[in-house]
N, C-alpha and C positions, 0 to 999 in steps of 0.2 A: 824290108820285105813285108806287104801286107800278109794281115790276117784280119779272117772273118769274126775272130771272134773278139777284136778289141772296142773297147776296153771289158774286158773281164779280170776277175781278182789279180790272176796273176800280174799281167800287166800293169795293174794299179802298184803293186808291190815293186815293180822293177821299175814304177814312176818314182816311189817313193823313197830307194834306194839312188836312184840318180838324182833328186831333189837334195839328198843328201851329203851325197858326193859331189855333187856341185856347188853346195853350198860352201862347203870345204875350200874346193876350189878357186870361188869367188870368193873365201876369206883372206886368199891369201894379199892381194892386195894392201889391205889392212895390216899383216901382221909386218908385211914392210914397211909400212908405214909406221905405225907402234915401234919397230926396232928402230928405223933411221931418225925418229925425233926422240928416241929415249924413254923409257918406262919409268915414273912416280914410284921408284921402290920402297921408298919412304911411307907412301898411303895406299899399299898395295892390299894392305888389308880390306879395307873398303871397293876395290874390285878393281879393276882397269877402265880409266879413262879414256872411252871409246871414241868419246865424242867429235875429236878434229880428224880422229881417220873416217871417222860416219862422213862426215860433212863434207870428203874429199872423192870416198868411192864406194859409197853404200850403193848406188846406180849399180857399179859392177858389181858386187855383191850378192846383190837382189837378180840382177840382171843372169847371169852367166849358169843357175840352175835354172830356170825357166824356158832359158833355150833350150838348154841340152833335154829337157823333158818333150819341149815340142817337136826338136827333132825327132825322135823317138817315137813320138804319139803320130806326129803326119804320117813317116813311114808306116806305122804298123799298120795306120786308117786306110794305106794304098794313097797316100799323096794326094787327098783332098783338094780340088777349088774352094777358094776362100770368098766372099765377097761381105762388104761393108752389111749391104743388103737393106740400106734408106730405102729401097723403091719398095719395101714393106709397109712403110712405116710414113705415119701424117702425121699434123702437129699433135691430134688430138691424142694419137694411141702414143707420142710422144710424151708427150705431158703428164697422162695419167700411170705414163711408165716410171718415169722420174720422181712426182713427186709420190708415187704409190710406194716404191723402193726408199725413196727417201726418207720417208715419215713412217714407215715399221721400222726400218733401221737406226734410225734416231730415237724411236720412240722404246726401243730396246737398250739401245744407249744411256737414257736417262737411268736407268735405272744399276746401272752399271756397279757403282758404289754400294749397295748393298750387297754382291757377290761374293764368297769366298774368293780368298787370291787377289782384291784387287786394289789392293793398294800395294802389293807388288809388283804389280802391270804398271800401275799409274806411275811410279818412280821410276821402272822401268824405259817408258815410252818418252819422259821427261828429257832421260837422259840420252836417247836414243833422235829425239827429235829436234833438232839445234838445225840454226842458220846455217846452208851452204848450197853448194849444187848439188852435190851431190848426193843428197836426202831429196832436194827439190825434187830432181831427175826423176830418183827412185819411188816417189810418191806417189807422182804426178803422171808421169811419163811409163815407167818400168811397170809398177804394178797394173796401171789401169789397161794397157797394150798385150804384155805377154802373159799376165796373167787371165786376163777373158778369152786369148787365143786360146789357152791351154785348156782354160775351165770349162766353157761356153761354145768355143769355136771348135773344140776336137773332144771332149770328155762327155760333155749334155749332147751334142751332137752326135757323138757315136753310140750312145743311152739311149738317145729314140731312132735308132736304128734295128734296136732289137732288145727293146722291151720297153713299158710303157712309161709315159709321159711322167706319172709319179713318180714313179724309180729312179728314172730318170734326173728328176729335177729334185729326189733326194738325196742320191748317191753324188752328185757331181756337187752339190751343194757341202754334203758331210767332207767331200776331201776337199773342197774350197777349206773349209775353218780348220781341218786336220792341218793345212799346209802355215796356219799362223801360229801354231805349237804353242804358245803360253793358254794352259784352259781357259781362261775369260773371253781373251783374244778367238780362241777357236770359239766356244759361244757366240759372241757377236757376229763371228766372218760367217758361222753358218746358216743366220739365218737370212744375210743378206744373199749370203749364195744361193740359198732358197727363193728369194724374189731374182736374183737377177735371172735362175735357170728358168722361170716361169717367164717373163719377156722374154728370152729368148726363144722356147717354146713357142710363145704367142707368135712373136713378130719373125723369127728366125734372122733377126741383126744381130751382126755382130759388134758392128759400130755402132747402137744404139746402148748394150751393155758396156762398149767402151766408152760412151758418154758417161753414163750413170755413175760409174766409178770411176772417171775425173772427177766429176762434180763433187761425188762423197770425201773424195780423199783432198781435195783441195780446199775443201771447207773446212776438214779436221787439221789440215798442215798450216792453211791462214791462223786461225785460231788457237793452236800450236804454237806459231812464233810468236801470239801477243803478252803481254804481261799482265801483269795483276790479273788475271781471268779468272774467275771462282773454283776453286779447286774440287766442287761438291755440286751437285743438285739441287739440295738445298738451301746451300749459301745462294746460288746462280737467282733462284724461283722464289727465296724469303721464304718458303714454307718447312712442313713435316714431311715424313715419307710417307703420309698419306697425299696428301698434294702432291708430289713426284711422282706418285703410281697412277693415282690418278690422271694427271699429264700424261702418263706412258701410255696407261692405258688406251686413252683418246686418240692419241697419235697412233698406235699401234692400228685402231678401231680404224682410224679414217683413211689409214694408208692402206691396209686390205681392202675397205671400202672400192678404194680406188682400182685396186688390181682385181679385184670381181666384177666392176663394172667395166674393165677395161675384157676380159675373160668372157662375157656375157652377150658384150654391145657391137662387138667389133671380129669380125674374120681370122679364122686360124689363118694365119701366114704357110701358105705351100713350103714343102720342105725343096731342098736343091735336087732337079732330077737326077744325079749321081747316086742318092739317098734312096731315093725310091727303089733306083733299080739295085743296091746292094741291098734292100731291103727283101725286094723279090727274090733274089740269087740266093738268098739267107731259107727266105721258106720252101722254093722248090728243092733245095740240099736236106732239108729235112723230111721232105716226103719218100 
């Protein structure tokens, strides 16, 4: 049943409990998996060896709360039209979409290793990121699809429907990072959630923020599967953490560059007439 007033808190919280619940849900897979090949009771101390049930049905895992949220969100938005929304969007506002998102979020990434927690993360993700399809799927395929839908295509979207742009592309952003739960991981996812809500804002594509996060996430699962890879910023660059900040810095520096000249040079993209006119129905209900 729609409501006019989604997303607001509430809803956010009854996002966040079905993210939950469905996460659950989409474990169970796994847990059959872990029973029918036997549990290491032996080195159980050191944790459970996730990793051949990752690689068999992390897709559904990751997969099976993402839907049950978008169900949830289209209904309450009143069943939205979706569209890709390329006829927004040229090489150039392409370009400066990509590699502007690209190069803040990489360039925040460098610096990663200095953080509290994160060499926690780092072992974490090690052991979580192994050969199979089913990590593939879920990288590649699951996050970049149903997660933009959710974030981008109903949460930032129903954000500038009824309050501004900022708000918008900071609150959709904040539950973007809130949804990757280990704090570092939230750091990082937030601030790319921050650029990618702002292209979408700009361009109102959908499919152009599901570019953006194939590309990010395909570059970190390539480099992911390779060996010997430097396990530090440091080690990667031969220098100090001055040189690595600095690096970030610059990165950081030219990929906003990028997205204020992409903000500055080029046409707000028209929201979907749908929008406008629940936009209008919003303010004359208030009068």
């Amino acid at each position: 049943m729609r409501d006019p007033k989604f997303p607001d808190w509430n809803h956010v919280l009854v996002l966040a409990l079905i993210f939950i619940g469905g996460s659950i849900l989409g474990g169970i897979p796994l847990i059959i998996d872990l029973v029918a090949n036997g549990i290491d009771l032996e080195n159980l101390e050191d944790g459970l060896d996730l990793s051949g049930a990752m690689s068999r049905w992390a897709f559904i895992a990751s997969a099976v709360p993402l839907v049950l949220c978008i169900v949830y969100g289209w209904n309450k938005m009143g069943k939205p039209k979706w569209s890709l929304g390329f006829e927004n969007v040229t090489f150039t506002t392409a370009l400066l979409s990509i590699l502007g998102t690209l190069l803040v979020s990489n360039g925040v990434g460098t610096t990663a290793e200095y953080l509290p927690g994160y060499e926690g993360f780092s072992e974490m993700m090690e052991g979580l990121m192994v050969p199979g399809i089913g990590i593939a799927v879920a990288v590649m395929v699951v996050a970049p699809i149903f997660e933009e839908a959710l974030l981008r295509g109903l949460l930032t979207r129903g954000y500038l429907r009824r309050t501004t742009p900022f708000k918008a592309i900071l609150f959709s952003g904040l539950i973007f990072g809130a949804m990757h739960i280990y704090p570092v991981h939230v750091f990082f996812a937030s601030i790319m959630g921050f650029c990618l809500g702002y292209v979408y804002y700009r361009t109102r594509s959908l499919g152009l923020v599901i570019l953006i996060h194939f590309i990010n996430n395909a570059v970190s699962y390539y480099f992911g599967m390779q060996e010997n890879v430097p396990e530090s910023s440091e080690e990667l660059l031969g220098t100090g953490p001055l040189g690595v900040l600095g690096l970030a810095a610059l990165l950081i520096a030219a990929g906003l560059g990028l997205l204020w000249f992409l903000g500055n040079n080029f046409p707000l993209a028209p929201p979907p007439p749908e929008d406008v006119e629940d936009s209008a129905e919003r303010v004359l209900a208030e009068i």
